[in-house]
N, C-alpha and C positions, 0 to 999 in steps of 0.2 A: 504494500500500500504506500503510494506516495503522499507524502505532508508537502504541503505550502506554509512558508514563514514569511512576514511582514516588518521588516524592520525599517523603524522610522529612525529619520537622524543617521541613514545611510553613509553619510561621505565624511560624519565625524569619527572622533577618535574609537569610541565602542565599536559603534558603527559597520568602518570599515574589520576590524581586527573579527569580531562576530560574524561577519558577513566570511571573511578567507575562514573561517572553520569551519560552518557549517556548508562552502563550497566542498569540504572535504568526504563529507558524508552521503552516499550514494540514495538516492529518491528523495531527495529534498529539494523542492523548488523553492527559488528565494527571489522575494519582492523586494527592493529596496525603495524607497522614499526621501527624498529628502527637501528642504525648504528652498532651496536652489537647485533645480534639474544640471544645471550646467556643472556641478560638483560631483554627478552622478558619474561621470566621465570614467572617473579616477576607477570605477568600481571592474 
């Protein structure tokens, strides 16, 4: 079964760091959010 996670405040410091772990984990789709799309780059 695949999860989808939401993380807001994507391109800051939690953010990013939560986001490279949980890309490590196999059926997990990841939303990222953040308050400036153009910071989303980085992701």
């Amino acid at each position: 079964m695949s999860q989808k996670i939401v993380v807001t405040g994507a391109a800051g410091l939690v953010g990013q760091n939560l986001i490279a772990r949980l890309k490590l984990k196999p059926g997990i789709g990841i939303v990222g959010i953040d308050k400036h799309p153009a910071n989303t780059a980085l992701l």
